[in-house]
LUMBA-444589 format. One line per 10 residues: number of its first residue (from 0); their letters; for each residue x, y, z of N, C-alpha, C. Coordinates in Angstrom, 3 decimals, m for minus. Layout:
BEGIN
NUM) A) X,Y,Z,X,Y,Z,X,Y,Z ~ ...
END
This chain:
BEGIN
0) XXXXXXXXXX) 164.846,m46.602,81.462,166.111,m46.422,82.153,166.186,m45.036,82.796 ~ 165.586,m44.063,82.210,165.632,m42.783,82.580,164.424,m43.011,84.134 ~ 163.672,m43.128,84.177,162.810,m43.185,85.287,163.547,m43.860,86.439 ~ 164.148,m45.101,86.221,165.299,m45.509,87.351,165.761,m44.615,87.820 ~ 166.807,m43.879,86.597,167.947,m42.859,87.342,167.258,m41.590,88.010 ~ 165.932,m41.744,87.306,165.180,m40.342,88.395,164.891,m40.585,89.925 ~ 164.369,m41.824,90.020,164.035,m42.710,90.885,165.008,m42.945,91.782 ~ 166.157,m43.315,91.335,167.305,m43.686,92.508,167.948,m41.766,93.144 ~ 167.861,m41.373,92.148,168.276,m39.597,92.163,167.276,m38.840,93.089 ~ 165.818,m39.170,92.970,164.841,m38.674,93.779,165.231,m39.396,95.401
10) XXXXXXXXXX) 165.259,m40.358,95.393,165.535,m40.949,96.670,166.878,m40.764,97.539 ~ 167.870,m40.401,96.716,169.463,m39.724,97.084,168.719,m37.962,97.980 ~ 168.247,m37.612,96.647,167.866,m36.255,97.007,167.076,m35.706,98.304 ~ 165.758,m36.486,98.556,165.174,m36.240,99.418,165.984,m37.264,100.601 ~ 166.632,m38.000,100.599,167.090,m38.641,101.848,168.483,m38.655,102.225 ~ 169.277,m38.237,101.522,170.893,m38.161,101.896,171.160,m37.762,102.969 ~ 170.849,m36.756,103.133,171.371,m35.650,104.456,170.644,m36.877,105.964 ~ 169.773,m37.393,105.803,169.192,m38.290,106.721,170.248,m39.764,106.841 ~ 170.492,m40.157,105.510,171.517,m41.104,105.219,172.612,m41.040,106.013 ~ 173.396,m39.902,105.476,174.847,m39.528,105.975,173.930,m39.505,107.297
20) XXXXXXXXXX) 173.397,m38.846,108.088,173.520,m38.624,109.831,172.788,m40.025,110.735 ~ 172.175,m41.361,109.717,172.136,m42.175,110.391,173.440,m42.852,110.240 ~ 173.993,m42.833,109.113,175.602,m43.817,109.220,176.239,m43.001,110.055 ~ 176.307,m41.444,110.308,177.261,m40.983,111.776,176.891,m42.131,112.773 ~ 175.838,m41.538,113.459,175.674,m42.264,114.378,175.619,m43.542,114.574 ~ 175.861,m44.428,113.348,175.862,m45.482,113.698,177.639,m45.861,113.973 ~ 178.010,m45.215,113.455,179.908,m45.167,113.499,179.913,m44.762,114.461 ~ 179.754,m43.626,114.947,179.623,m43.462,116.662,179.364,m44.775,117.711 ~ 178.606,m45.557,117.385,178.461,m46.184,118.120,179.075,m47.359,117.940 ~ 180.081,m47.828,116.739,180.604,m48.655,116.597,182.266,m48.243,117.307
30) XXXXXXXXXX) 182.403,m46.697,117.114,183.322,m46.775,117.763,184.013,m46.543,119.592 ~ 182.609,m46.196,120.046,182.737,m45.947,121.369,182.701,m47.861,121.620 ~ 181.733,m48.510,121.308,182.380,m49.871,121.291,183.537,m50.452,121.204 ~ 184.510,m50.002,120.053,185.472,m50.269,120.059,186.871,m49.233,121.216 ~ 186.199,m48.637,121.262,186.992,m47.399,122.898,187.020,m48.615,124.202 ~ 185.314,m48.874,124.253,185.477,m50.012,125.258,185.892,m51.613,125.201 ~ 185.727,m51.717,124.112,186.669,m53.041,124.121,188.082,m53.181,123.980 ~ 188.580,m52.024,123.826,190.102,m51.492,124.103,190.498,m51.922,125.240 ~ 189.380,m51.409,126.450,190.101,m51.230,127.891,189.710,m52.507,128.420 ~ 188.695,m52.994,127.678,188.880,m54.760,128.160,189.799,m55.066,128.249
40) XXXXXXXXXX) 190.180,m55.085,126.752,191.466,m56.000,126.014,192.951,m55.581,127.108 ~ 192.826,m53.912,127.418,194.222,m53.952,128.286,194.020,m54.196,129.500 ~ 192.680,m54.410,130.013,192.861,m55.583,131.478,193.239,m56.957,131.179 ~ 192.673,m57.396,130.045,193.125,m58.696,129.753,194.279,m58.890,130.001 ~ 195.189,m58.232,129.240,196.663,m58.174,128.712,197.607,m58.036,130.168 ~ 196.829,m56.976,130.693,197.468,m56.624,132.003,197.856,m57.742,132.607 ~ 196.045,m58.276,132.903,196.365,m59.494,133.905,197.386,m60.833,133.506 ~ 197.052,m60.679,132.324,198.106,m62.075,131.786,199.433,m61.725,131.831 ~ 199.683,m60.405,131.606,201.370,m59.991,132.279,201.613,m59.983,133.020 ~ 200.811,m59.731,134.397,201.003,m60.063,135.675,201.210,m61.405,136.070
50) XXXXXXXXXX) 200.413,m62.399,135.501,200.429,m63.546,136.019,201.861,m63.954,135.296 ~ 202.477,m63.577,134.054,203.099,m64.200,133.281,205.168,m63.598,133.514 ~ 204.604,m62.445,133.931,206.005,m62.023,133.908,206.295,m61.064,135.577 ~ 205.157,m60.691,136.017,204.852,m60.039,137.512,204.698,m60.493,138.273 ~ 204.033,m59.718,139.663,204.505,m60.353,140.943,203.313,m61.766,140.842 ~ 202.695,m61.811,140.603,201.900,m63.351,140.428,202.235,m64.332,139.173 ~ 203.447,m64.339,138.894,204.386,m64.695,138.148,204.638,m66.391,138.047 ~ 203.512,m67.006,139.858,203.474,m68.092,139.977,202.147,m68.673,139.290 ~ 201.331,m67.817,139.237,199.957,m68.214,138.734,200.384,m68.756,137.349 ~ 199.238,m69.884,137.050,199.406,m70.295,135.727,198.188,m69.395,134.751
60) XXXXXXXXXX) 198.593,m69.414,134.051,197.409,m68.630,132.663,196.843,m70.101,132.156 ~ 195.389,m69.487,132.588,194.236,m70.586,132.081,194.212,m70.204,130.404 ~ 193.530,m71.523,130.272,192.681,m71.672,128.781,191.702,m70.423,128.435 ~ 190.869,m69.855,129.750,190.298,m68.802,129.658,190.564,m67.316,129.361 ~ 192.129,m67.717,129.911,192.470,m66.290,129.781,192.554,m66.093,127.837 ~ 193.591,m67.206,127.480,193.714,m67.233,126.055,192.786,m67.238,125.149 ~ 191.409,m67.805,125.715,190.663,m67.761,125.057,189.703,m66.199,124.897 ~ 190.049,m65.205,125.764,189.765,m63.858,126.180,190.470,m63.189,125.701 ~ 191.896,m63.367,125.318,192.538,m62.367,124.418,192.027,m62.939,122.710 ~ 192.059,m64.061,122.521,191.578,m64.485,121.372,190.339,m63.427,120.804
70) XXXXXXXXXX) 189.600,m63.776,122.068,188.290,m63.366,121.590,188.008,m61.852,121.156 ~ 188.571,m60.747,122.116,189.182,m59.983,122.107,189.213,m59.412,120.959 ~ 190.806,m59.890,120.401,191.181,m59.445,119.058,190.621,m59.750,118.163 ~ 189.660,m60.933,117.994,188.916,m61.089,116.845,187.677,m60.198,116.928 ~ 187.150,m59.604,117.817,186.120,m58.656,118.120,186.740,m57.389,117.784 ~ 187.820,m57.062,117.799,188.306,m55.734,117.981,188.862,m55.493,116.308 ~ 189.375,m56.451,115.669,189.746,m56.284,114.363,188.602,m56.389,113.335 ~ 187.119,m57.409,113.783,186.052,m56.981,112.626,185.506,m55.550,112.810 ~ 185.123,m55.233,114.365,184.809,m53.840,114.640,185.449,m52.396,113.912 ~ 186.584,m52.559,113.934,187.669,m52.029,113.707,187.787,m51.865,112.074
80) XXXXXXXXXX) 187.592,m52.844,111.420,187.345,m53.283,110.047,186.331,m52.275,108.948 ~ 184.990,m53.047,110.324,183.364,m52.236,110.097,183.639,m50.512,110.209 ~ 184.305,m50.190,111.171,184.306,m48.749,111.397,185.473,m47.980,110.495 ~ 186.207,m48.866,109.775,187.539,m48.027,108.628,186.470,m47.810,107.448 ~ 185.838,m48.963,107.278,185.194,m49.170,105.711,183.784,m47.986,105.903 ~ 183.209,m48.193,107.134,181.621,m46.738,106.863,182.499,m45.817,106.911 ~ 183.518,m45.263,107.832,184.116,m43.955,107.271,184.458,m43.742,106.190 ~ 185.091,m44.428,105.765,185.740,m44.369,104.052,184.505,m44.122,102.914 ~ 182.984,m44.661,103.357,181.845,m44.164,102.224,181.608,m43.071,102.720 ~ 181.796,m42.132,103.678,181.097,m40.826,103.998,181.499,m39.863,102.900
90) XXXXXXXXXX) 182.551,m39.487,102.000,182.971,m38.508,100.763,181.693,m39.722,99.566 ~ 181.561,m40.999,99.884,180.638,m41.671,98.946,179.565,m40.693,98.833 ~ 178.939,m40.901,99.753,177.275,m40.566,100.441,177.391,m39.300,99.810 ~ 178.296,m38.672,100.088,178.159,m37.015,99.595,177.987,m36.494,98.137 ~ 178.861,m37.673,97.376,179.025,m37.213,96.011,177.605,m37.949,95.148 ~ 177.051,m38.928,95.922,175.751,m39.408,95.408,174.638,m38.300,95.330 ~ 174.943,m37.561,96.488,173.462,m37.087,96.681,173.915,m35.257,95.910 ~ 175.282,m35.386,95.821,175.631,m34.347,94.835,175.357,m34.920,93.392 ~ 175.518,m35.676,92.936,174.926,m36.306,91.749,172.999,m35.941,91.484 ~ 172.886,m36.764,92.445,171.312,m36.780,93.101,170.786,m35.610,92.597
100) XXXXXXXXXX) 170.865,m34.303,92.639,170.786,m33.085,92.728,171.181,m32.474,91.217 ~ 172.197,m32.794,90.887,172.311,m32.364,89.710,171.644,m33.180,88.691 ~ 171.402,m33.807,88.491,170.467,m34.952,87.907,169.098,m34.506,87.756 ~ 168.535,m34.038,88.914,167.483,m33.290,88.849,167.056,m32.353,88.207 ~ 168.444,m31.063,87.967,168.480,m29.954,87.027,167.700,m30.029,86.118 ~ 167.492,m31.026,85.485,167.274,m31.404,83.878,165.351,m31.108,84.318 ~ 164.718,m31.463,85.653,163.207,m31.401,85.516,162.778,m30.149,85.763 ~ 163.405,m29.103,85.488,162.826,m27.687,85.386,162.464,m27.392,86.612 ~ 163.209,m28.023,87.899,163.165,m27.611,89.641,164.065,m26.657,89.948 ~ 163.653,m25.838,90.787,164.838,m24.968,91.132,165.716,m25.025,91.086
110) XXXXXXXXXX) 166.466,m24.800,90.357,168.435,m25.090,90.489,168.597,m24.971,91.650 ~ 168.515,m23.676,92.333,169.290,m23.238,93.433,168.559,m23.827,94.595 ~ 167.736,m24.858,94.514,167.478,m25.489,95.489,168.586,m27.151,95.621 ~ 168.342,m27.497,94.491,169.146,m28.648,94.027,170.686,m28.037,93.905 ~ 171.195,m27.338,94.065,172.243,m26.147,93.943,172.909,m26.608,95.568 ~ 172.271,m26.194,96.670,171.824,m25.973,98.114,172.268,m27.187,98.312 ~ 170.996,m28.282,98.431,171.428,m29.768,98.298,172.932,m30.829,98.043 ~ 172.804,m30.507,96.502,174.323,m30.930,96.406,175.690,m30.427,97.196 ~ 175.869,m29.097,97.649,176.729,m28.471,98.512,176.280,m28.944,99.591 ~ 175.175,m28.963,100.378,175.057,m29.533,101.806,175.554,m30.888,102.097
120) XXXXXXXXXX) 175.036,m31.982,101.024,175.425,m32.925,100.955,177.077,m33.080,100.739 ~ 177.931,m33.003,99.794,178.990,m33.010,99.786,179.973,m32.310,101.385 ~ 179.339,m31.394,101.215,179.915,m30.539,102.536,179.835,m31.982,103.795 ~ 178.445,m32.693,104.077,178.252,m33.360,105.078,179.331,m34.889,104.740 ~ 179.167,m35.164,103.728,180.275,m35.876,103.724,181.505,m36.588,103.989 ~ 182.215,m34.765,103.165,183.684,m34.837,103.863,183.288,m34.320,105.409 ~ 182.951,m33.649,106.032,182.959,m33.181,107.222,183.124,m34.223,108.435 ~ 181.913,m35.216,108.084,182.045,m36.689,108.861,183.017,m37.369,108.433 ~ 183.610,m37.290,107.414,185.099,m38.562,106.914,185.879,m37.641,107.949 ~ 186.537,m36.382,107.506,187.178,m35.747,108.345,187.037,m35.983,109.641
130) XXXXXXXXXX) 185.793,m36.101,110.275,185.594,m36.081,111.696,185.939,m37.500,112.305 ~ 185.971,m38.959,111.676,185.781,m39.776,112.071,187.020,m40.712,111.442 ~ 188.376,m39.815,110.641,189.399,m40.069,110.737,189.955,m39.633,111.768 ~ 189.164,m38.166,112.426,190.365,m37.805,113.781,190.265,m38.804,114.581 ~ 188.912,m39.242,115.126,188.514,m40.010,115.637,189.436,m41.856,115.785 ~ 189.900,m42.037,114.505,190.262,m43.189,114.455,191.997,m42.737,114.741 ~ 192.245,m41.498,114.712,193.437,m41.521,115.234,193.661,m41.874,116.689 ~ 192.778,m41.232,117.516,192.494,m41.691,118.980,192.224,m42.674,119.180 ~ 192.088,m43.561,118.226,192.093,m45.191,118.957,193.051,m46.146,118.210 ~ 193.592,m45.734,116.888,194.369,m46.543,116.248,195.760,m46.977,116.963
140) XXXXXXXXXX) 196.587,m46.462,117.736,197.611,m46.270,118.699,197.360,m47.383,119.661 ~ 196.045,m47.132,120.286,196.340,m48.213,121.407,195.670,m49.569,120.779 ~ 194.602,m49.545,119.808,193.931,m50.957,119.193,195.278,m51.091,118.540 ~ 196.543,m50.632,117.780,197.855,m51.740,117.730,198.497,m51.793,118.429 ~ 198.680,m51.283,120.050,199.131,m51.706,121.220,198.718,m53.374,121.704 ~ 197.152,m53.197,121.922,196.572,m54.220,122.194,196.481,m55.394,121.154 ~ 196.711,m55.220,119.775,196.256,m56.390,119.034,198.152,m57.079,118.852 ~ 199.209,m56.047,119.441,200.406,m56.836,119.593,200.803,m57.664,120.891 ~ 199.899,m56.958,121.748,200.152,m57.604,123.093,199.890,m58.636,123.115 ~ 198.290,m58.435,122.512,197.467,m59.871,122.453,197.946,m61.138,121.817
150) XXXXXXXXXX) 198.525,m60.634,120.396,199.608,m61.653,119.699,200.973,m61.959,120.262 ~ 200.980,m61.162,121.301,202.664,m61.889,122.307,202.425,m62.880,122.710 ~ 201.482,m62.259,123.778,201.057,m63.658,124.890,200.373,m64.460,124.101 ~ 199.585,m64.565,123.031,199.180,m65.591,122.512,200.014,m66.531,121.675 ~ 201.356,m65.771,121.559,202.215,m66.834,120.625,203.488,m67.358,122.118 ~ 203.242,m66.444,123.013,203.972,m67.000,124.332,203.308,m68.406,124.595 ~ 201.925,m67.741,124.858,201.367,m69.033,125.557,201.105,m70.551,125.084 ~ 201.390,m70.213,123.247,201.810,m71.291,122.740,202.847,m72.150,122.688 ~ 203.920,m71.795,122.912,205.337,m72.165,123.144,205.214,m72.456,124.058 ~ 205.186,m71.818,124.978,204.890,m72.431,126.695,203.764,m74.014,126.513
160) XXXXXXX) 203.147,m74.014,125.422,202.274,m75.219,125.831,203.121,m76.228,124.921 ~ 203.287,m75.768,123.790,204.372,m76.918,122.850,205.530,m77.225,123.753 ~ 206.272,m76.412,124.788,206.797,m76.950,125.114,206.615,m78.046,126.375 ~ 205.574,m77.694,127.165,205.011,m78.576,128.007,204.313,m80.147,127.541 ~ 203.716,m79.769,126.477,203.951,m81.073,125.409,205.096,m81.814,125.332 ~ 206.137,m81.309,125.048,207.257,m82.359,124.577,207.974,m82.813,125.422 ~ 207.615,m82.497,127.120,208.529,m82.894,128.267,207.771,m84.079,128.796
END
């Protein structure tokens, strides 16, 4: 059991700092995704307000369109999902490979190297949670702009069809 915990501790140790900066970037890129599927979603929205309540007010809203805000919000809320939950392990990642490190103490390795480690790591951590909550502040505002819009017209465009049904 002891060789495990060296084993999983050796592998924290020498790879964390690599860990934490491939999950940045991979959150980076989940969330500039979600930046751009924002501005989809408010052309979508746009256009279906235009057609629905604006000067093309005569146009009818296709199946396509609904099926584009649908799609939309179900893209934008797993994304959205994926990118709350990796931020939320970044203080994880940190305190592992601070573990990682102290764990080590015990094999007669430099403290103050494993010392170094655990502070870098923790430090990298919070630094990216911190960084990638500001981050979700800049998009949280308009992704519940768009995921209410999207649920207007999508509960509009239902009524509008139940009622075209029953005439």
């Amino acid at each position: 059991m002891q060789g495990l915990i060296n084993g999983i501790a050796n592998i924290f140790y020498l790879y964390d700092n690599y860990i934490i900066f491939i999950t940045a970037v991979i959150n980076i890129i989940i969330w500039v995704r979600i930046r751009n599927k924002i501005k989809k979603g408010e052309k979508i929205c746009t256009s279906v307000a235009v057609k629905r309540l604006g000067i093309k007010a005569d146009e009818s809203i296709t199946d396509a369109d609904k099926m584009a805000m649908k799609n939309v919000k179900k893209s934008l809320l797993s994304m959205y999902s994926l990118y709350a939950n990796i931020t939320a392990i970044f203080p994880l990642l940190g305190i592992i490979g601070t573990v990682a490190s102290l764990v080590r103490i015990s094999e007669n390795v430099d403290m103050m190297d494993n010392l170094m480690v655990a502070l870098t790591t923790t430090l990298l951590g919070v630094f990216f949670a911190i960084l990638f909550k500001a981050f979700d502040a800049l998009i949280s505002g308009k992704l519940e702009d768009i995921l209410d819009d999207a649920d207007f017209f999508i509960h509009q465009l239902e009524v509008k069809e139940g009622n075209e049904d029953e005439e």
